[in-house]
Rosetta silent file (secondary structure, phi, psi, omega in degrees, C-alpha in Angstrom):
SEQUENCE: XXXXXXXXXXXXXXXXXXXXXXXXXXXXXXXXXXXXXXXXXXXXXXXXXXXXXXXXXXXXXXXXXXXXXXXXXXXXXXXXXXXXXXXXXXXXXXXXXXXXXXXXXXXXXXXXXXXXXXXXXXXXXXXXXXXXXXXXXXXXXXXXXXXXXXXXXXXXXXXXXXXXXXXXXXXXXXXXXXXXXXXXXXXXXXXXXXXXXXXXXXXXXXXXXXXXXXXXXXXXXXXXXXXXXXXXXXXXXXXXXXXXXXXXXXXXXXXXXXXXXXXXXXXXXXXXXXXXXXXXXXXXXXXXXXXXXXXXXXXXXXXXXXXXXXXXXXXXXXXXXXXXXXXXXX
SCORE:     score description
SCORE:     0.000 S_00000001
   1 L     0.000  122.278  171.176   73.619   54.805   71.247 S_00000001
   2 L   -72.872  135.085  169.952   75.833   55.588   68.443 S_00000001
   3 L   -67.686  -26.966  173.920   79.227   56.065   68.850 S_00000001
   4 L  -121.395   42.402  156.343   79.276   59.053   66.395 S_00000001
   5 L   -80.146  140.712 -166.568   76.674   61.216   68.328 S_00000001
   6 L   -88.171    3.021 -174.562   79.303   63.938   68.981 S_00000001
   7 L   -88.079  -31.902  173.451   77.341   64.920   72.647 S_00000001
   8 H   -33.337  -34.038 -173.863   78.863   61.470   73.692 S_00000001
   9 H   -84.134  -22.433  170.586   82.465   63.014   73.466 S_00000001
  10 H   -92.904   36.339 -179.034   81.213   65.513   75.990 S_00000001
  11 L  -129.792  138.538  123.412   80.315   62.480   78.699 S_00000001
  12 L   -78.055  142.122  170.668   83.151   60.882   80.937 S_00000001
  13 E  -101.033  142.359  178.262   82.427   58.176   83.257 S_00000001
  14 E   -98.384  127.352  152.766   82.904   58.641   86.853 S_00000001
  15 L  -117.029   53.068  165.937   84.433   56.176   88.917 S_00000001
  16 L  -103.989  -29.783  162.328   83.799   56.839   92.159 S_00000001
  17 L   -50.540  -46.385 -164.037   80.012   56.106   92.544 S_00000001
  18 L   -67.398  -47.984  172.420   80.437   52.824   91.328 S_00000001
  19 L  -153.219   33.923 -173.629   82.502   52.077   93.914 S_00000001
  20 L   -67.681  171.400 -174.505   83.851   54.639   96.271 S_00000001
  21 L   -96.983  114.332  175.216   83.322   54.590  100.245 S_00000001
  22 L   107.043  -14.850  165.905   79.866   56.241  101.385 S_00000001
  23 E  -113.021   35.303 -176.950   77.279   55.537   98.879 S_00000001
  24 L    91.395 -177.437  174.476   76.033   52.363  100.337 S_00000001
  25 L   -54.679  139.642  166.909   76.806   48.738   99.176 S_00000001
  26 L   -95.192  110.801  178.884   79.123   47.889   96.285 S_00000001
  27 L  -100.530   99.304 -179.354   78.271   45.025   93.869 S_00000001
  28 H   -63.907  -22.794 -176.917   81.811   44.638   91.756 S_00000001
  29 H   -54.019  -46.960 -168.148   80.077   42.511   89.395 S_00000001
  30 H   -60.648  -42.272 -160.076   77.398   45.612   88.669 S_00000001
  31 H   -81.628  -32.018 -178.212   80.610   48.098   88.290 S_00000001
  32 H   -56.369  -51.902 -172.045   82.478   45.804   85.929 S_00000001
  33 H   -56.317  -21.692 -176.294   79.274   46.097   83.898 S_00000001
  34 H   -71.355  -81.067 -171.917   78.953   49.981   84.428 S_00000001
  35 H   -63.282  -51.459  172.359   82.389   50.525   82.719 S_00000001
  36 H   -36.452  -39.246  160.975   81.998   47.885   80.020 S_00000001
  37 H   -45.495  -50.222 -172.202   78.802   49.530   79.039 S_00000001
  38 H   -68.011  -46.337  174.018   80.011   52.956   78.734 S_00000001
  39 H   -46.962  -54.030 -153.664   83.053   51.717   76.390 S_00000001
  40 L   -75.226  -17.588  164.013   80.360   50.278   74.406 S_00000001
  41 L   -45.300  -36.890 -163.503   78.128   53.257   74.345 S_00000001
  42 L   122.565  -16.772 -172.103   80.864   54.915   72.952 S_00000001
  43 L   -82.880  129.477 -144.037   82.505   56.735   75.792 S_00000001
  44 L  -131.156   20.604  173.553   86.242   57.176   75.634 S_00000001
  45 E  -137.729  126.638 -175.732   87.152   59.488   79.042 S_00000001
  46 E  -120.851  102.710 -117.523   87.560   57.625   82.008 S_00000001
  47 E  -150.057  100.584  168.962   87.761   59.084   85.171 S_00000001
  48 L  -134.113 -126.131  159.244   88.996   57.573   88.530 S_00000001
  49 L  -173.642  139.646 -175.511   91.104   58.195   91.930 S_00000001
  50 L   -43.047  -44.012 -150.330   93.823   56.408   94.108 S_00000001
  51 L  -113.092  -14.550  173.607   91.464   56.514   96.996 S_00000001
  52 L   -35.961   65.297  172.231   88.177   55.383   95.145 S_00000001
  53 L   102.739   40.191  178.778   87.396   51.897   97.241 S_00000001
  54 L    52.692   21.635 -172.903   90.793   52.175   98.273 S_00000001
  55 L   119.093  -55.338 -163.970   92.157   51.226   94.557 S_00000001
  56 H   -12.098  -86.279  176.588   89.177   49.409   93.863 S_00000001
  57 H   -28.665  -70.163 -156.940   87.720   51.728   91.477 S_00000001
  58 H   -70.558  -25.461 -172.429   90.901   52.438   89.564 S_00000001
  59 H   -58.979  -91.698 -177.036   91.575   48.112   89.464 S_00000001
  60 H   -27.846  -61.067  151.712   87.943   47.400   87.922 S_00000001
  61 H   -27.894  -66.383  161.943   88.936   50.073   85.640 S_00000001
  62 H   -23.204  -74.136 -170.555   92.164   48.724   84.268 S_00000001
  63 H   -90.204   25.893  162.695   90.618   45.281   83.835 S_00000001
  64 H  -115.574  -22.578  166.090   87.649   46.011   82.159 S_00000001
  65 H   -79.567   -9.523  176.503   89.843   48.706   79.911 S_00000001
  66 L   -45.687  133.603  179.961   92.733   46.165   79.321 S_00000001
  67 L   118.910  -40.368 -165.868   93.399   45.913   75.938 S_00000001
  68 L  -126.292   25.410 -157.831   92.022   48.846   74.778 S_00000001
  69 H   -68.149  -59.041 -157.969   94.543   51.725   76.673 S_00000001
  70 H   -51.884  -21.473 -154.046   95.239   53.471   72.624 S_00000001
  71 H   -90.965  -11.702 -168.592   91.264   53.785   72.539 S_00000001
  72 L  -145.605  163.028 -163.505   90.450   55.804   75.647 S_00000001
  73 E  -107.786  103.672  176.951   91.658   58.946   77.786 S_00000001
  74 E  -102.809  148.114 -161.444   92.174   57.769   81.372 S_00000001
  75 E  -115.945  122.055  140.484   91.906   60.328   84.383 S_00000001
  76 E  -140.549 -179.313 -155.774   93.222   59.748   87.377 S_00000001
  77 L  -108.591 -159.092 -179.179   93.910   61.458   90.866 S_00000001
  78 L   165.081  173.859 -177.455   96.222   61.522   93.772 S_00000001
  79 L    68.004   33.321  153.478   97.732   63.130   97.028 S_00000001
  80 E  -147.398 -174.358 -162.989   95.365   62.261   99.238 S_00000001
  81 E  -177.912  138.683  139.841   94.425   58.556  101.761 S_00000001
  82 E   -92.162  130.120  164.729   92.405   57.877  104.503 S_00000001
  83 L   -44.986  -56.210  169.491   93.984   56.988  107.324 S_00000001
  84 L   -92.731   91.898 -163.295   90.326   55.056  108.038 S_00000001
  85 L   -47.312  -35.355 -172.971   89.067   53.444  104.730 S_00000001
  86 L   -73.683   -5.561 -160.815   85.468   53.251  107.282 S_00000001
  87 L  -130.308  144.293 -166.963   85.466   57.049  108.187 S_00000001
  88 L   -81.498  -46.381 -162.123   84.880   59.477  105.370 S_00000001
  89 L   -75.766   -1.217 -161.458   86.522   62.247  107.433 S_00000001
  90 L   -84.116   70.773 -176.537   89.711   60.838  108.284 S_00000001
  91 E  -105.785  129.660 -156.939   91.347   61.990  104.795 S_00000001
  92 E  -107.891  155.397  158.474   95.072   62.936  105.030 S_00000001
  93 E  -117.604  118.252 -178.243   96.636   65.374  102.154 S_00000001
  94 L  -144.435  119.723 -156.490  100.230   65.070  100.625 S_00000001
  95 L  -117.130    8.401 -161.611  100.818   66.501   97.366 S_00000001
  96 L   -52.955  174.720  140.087  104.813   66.121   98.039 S_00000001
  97 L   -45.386  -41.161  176.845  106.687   65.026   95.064 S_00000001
  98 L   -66.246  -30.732  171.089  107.683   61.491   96.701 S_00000001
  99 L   -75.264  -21.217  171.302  104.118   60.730   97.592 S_00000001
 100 H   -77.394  -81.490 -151.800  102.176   61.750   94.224 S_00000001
 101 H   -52.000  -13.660 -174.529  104.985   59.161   92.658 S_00000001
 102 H   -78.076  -39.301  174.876  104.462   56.728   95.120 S_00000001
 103 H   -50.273  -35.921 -174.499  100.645   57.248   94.493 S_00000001
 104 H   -71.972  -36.943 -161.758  101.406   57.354   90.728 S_00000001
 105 H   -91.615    0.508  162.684  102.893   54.149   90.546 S_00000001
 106 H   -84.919  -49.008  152.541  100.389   52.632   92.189 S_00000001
 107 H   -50.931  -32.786 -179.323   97.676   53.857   89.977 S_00000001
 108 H   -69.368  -38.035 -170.544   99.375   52.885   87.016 S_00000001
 109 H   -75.941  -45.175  176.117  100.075   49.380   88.104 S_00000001
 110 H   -68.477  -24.665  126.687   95.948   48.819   88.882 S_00000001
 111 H    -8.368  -94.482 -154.934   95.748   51.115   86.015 S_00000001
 112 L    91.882   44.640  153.324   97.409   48.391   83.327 S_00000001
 113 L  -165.671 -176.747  178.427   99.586   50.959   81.606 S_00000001
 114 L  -107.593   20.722  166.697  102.727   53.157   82.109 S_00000001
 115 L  -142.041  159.876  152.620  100.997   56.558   81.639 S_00000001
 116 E  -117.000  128.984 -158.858   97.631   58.510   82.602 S_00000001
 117 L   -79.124  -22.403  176.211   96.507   61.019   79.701 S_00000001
 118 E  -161.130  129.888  178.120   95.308   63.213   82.605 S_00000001
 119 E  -121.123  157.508 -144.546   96.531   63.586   86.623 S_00000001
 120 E  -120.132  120.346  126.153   94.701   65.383   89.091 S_00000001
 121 E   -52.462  135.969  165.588   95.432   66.416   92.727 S_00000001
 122 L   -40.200  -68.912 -171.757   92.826   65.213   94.668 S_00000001
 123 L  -164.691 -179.883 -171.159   92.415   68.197   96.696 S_00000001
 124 L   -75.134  148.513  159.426   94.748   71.015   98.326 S_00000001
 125 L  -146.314  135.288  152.995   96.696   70.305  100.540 S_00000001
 126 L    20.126  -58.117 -177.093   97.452   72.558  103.034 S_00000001
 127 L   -56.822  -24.248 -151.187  101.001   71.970  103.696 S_00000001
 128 L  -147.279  119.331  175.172  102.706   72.838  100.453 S_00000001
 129 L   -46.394 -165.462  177.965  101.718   76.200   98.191 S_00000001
 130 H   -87.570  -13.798 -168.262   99.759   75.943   94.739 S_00000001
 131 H  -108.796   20.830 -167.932  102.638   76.577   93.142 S_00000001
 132 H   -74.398  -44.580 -162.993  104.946   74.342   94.949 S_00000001
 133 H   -88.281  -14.949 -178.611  102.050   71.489   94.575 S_00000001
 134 H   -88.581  -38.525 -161.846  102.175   72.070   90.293 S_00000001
 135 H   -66.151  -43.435  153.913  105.678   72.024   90.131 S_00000001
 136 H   -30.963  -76.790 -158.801  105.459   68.221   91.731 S_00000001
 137 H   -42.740  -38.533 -174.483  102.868   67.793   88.894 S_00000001
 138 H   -87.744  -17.012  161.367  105.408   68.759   86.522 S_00000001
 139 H   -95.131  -20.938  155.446  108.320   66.537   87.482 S_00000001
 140 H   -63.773  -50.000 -179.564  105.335   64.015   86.748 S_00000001
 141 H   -42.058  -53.963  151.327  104.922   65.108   83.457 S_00000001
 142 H   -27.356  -92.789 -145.817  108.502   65.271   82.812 S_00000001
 143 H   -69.573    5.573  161.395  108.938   62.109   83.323 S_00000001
 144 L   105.618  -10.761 -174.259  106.480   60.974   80.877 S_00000001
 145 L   -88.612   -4.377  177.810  103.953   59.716   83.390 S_00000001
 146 E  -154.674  127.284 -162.948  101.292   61.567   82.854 S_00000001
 147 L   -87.454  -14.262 -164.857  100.475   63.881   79.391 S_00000001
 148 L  -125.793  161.716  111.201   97.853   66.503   81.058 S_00000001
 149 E  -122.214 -164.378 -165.037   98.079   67.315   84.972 S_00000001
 150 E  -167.446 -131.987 -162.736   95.504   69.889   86.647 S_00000001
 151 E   156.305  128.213 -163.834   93.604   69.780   90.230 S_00000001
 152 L  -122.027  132.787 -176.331   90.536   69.157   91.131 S_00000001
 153 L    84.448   35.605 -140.776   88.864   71.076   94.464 S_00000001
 154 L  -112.622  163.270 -153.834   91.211   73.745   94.869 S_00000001
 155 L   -88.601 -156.499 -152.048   89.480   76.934   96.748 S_00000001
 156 L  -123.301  -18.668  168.364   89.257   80.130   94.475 S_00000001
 157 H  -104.039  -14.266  157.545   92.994   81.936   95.047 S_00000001
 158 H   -68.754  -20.075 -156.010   94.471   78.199   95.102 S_00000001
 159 H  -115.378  -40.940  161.759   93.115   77.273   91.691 S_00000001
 160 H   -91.770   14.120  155.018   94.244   81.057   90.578 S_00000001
 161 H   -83.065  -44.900 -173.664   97.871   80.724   91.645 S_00000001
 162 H   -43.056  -75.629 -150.547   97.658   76.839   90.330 S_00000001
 163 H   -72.000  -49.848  145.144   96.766   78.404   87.161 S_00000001
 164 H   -37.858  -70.740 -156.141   99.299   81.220   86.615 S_00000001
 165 L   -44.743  -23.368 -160.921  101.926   79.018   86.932 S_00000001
 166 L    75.598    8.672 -171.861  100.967   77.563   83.610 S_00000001
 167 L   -88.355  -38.484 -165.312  101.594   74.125   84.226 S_00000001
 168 L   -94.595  142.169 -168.301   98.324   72.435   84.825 S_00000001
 169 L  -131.833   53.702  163.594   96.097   72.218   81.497 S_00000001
 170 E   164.401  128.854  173.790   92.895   70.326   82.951 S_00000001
 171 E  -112.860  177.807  161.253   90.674   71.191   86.632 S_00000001
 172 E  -112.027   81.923 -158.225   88.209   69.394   87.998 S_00000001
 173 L  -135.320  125.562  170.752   85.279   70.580   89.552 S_00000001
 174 L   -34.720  138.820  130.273   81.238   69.914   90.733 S_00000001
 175 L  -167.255  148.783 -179.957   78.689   71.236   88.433 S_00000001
 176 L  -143.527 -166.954  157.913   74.995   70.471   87.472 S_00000001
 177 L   -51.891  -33.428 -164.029   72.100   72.369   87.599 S_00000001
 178 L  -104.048    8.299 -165.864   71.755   72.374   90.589 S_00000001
 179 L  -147.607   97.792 -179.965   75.623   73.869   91.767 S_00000001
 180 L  -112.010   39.868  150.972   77.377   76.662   89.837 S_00000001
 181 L   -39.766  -35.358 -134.710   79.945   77.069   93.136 S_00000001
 182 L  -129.982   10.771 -175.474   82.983   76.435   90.840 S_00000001
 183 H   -41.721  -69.971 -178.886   81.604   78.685   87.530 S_00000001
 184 H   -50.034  -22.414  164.645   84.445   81.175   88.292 S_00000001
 185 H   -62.404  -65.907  159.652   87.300   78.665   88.161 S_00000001
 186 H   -51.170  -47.601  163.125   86.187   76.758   85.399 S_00000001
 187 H   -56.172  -58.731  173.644   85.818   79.570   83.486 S_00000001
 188 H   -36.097  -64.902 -161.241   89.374   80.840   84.433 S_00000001
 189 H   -58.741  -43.405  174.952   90.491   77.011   83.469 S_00000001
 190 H   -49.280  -76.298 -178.301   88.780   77.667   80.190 S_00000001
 191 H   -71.199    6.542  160.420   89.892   80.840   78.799 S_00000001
 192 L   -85.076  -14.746 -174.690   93.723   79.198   79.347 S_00000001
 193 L   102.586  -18.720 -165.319   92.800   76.649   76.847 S_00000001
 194 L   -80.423  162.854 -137.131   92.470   73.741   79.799 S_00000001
 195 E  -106.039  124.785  140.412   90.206   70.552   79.677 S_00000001
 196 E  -122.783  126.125 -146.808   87.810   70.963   82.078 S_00000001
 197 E  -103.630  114.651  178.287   85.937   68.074   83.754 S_00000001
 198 L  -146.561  147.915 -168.146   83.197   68.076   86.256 S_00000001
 199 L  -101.704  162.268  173.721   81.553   65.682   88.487 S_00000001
 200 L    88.642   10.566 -174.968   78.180   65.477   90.319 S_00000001
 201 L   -49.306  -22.791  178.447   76.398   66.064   86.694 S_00000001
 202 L   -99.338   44.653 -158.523   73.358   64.086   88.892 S_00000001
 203 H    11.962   31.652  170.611   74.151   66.378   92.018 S_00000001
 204 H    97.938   25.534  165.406   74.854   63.467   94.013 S_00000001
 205 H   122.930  -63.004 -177.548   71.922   61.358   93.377 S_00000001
 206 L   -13.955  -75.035  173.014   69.576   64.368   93.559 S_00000001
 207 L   -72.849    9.188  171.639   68.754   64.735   89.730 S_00000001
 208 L  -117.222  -57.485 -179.460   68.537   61.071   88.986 S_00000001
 209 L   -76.001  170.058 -173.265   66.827   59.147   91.619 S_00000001
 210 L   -99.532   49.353  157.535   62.979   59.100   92.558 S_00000001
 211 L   -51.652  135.930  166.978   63.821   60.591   95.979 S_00000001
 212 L   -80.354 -168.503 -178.537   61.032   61.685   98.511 S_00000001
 213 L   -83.556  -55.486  177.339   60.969   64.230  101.370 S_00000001
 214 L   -84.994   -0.554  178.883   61.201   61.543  103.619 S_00000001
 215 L   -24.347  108.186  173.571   63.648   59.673  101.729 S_00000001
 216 L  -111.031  108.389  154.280   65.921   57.178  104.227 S_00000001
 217 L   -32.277  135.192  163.721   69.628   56.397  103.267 S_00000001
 218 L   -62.558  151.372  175.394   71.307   53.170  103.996 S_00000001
 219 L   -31.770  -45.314  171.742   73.389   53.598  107.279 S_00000001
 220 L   -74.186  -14.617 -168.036   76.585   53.891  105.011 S_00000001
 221 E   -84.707  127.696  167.615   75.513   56.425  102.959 S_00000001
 222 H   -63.237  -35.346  173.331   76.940   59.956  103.384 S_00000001
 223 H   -64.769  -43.291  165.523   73.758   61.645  102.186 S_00000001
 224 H   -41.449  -54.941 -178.968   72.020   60.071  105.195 S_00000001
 225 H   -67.655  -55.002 -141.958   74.548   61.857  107.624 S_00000001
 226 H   -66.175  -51.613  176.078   74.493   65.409  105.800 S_00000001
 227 H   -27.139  -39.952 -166.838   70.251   64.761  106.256 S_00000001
 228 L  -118.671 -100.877 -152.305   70.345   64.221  110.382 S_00000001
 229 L   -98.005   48.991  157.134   73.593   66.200  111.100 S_00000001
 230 L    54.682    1.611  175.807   74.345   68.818  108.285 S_00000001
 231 L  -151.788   98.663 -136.309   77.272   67.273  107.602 S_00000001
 232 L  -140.715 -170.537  171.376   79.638   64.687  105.781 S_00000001
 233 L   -62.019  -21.106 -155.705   82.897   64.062  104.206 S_00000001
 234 L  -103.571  151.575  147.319   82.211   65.337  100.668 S_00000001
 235 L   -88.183   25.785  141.037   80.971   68.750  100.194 S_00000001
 236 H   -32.586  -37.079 -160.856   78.152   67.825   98.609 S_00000001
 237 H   -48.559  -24.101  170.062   76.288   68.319  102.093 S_00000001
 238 H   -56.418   -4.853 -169.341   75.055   71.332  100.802 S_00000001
 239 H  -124.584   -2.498  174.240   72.592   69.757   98.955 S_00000001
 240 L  -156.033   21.859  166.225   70.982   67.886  101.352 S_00000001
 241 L   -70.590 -159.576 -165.139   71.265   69.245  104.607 S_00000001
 242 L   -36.420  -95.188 -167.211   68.403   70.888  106.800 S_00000001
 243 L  -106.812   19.797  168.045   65.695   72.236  104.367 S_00000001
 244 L   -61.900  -73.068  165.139   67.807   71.822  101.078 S_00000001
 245 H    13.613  -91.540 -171.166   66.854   68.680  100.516 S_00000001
 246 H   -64.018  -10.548 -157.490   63.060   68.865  100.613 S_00000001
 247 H   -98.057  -68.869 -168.793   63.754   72.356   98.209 S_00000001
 248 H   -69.558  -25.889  169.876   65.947   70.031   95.684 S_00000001
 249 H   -47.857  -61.836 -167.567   63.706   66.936   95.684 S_00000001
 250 H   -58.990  -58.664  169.504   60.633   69.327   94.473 S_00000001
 251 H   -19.802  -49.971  165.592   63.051   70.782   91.825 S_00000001
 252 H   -44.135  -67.950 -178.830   63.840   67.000   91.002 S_00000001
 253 H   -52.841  -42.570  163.403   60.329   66.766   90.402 S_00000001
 254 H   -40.275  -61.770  142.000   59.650   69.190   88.198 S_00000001
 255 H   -55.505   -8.198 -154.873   61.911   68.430   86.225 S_00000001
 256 H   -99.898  -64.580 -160.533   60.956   64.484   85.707 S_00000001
 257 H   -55.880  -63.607  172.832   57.410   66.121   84.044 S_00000001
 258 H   -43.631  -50.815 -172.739   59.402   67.619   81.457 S_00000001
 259 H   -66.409  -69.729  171.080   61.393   64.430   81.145 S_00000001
 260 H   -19.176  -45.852 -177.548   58.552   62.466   80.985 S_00000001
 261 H   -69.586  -31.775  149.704   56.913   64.709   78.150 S_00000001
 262 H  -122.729   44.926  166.317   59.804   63.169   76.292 S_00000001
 263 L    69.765   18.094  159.967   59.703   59.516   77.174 S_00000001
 264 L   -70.415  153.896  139.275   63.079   60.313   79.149 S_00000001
 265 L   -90.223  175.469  177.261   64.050   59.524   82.814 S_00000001
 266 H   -37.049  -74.799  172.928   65.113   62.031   84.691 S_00000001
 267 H   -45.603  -77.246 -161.425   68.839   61.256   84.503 S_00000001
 268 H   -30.262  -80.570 -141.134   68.492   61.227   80.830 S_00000001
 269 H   -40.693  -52.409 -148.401   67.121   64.598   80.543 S_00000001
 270 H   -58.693  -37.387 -177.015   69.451   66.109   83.134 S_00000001
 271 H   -44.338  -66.164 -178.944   72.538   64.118   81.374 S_00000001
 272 H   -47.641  -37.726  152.087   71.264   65.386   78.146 S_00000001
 273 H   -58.150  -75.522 -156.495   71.302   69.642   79.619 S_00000001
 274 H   -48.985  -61.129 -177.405   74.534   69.232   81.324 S_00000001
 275 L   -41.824  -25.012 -139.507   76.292   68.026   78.193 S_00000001
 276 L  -122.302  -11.011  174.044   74.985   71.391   76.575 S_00000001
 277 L   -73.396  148.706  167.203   76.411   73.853   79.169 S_00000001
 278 L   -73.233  -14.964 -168.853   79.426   75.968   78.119 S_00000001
 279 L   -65.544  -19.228 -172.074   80.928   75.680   81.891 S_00000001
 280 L  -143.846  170.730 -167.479   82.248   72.119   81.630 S_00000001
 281 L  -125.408  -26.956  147.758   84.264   70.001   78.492 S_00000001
 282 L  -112.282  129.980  159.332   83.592   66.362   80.227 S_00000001
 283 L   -84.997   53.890  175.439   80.634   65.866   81.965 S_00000001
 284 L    -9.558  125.301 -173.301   80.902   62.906   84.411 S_00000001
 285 E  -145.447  130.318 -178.199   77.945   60.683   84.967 S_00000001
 286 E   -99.145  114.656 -173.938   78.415   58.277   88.019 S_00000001
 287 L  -126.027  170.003 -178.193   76.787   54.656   87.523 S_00000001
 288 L  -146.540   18.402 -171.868   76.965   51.658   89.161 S_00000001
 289 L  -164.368  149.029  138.261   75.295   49.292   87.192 S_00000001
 290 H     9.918 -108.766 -171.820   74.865   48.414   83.244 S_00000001
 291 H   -34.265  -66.045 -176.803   71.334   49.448   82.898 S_00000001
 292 H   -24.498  -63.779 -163.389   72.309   53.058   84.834 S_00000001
 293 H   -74.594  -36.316 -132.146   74.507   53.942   81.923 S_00000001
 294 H  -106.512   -8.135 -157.480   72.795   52.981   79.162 S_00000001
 295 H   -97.848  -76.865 -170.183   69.500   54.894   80.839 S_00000001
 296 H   -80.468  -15.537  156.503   71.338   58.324   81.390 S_00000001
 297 L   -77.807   -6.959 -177.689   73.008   58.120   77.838 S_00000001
 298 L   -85.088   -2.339  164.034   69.869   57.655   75.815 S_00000001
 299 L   -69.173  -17.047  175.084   68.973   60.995   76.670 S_00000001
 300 L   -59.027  -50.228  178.866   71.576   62.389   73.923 S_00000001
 301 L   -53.446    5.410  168.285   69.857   60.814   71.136 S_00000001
 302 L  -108.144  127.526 -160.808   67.046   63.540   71.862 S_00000001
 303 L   -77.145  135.901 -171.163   66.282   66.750   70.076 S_00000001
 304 L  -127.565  144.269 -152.551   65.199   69.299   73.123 S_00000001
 305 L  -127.393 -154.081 -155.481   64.181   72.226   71.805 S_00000001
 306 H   -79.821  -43.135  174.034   64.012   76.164   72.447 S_00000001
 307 H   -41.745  -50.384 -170.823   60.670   75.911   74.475 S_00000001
 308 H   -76.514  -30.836  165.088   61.647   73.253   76.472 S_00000001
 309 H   -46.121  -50.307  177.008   65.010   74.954   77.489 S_00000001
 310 H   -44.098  -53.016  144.023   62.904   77.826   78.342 S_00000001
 311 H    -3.182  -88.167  150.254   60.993   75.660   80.667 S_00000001
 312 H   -15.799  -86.269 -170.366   64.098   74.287   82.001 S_00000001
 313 H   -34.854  -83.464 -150.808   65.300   77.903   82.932 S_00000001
 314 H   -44.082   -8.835 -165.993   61.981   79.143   84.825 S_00000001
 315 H   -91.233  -60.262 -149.041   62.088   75.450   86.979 S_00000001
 316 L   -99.098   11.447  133.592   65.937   76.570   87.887 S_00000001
 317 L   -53.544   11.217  175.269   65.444   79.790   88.551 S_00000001
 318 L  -129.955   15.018  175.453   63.470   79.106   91.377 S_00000001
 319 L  -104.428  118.933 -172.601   66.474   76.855   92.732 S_00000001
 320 L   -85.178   81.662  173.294   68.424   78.267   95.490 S_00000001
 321 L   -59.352  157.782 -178.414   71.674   77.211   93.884 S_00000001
 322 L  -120.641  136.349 -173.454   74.950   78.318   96.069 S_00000001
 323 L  -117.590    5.940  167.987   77.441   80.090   93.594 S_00000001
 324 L  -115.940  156.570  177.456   80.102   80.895   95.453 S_00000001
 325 L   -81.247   82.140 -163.195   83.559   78.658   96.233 S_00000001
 326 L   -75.192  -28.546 -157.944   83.734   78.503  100.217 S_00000001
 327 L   -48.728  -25.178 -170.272   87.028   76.460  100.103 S_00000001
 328 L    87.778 -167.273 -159.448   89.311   78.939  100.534 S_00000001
 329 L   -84.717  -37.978  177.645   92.645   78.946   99.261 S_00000001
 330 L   -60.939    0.000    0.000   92.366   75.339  100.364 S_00000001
């Protein structure tokens, strides 16, 4: 992979798959390799979150980016914790101003620098308006600790009060192929001039792995729960809950013939679309091993052409994506 294919500048790495709570076992050795890769790939947006492994994630960053902080864009989040590191649902929200700095300064230190080029809220929280929770955002900036913030997960009249204030200049949001939920938002985030970043570019496993019908998740795995009871921490669940699944799998499949027709995997292909939508400005692709990244970036190097797009369409036009933004103002 060349560092000066320009779809590369449209890829971020996500680091919460690698080693987040809920997607099965974590091998740190595999994640160190995961980031190390990506730098070498070329990829210079880095993307992680205070609660990722409990720090983990943002650590393993730091010390496989030491060294190199002038060369890369680092993302990270805050104002949220689990109470239980073991239970996906127990997730607490505090956006206060004392608690994002306490959060900040914690990131920073696992981090290895004294800034983040772009902070996040985590998610709404509840307690405190939107524009209550940017103006906190904004005594970070002030102070130099952060150069972008934004908010990632905010419901559809939280993220347009967020956004009138004028303060936050980068969201966060899911989208793939298979989930245009957050279209309206992003757009909005867009036509302000803000960065916008979105995760789940494999839907959560969906558009990458060789999943079956019958496909069984380790114990730990959140996709396992949404499968037997509809439901999990992440909202993702939507994607693999009662007859979703078995619906998105065949999609999966479909596509992988096309990929196949050009000596991609799957992930490549899909990597290789998503970068090409107008809806997002980083595309996140969540790996957890070496070989992962270097797999779903070699799909850039490929010219895909007007036929094949076409293709493309008529497979996801028979996908019952859910477009609308249930969160609420939270």
């Amino acid at each position: 992979m060349s560092v000066g294919n320009e779809l590369v500048d449209r890829v971020g790495f996500g680091g919460g798959t690698m080693i987040a709570q809920g997607y099965g076992a974590v091998d740190e050795d595999s994640a160190r390799g995961a980031v190390s890769a990506a730098y070498e790939a070329g990829v210079r947006f880095f993307d992680t979150a205070h609660f990722y492994g409990s720090g983990r994630s943002e650590a393993l960053v730091g010390e496989m980016l030491d060294g190199r902080r002038d060369q890369v864009r680092l993302c990270t989040k805050g104002g949220v914790r689990y109470t239980d590191p073991t239970d996906l649902l127990s997730l607490v929200c505090d956006s206060s101003y004392s608690a994002l700095r306490a959060f900040m300064e914690q990131s920073l230190e696992r981090l290895r620098t004294d800034y983040v080029d772009v902070y996040l809220l985590h998610q709404f929280d509840p307690s405190l308006t939107p524009e209550q929770q940017m103006e906190n955002l904004q005594r970070l900036k002030d102070e130099g600790l952060a150069r972008h913030v934004g908010f990632c997960n905010f419901g559809a009249e939280a993220s347009r009060r967020a956004l009138a204030t004028g303060i936050p200049s980068a969201v966060e949001y899911s989208f793939s192929l298979l989930d245009h939920r957050y279209l309206n938002e992003l757009t909005d985030a867009g036509e302000r001039g803000g960065l916008r970043v979105t995760y789940g570019s494999y839907a959560h496993g969906l558009l990458s792995e060789n999943f079956a019908e019958d496909h069984v998740f380790e114990p730990e795995d959140w996709r396992g729960r949404s499968r037997l009871e509809g439901r999990s921490g992440t909202s993702g669940n939507v994607f693999f809950a009662g007859d979703a699944f078995a619906a998105n799998v065949s999609i999966a499949r479909r596509l992988r013939e096309l990929a196949d027709s050009l000596g991609l995997s799957l992930a490549a292909f899909v990597l290789a679309l998503t970068v090409r939508q107008p809806h997002s400005d980083v595309a996140l692709v969540g790996c957890r091993n070496a070989d992962e990244v270097r797999d779903g970036l070699s799909g850039l190097t490929v010219t895909i052409d007007d036929e094949l797009l076409a293709r493309v369409d008529k497979i996801m036009a028979a996908a019952n994506r859910p477009t609308t933004n249930l969160l609420g103002l939270s």
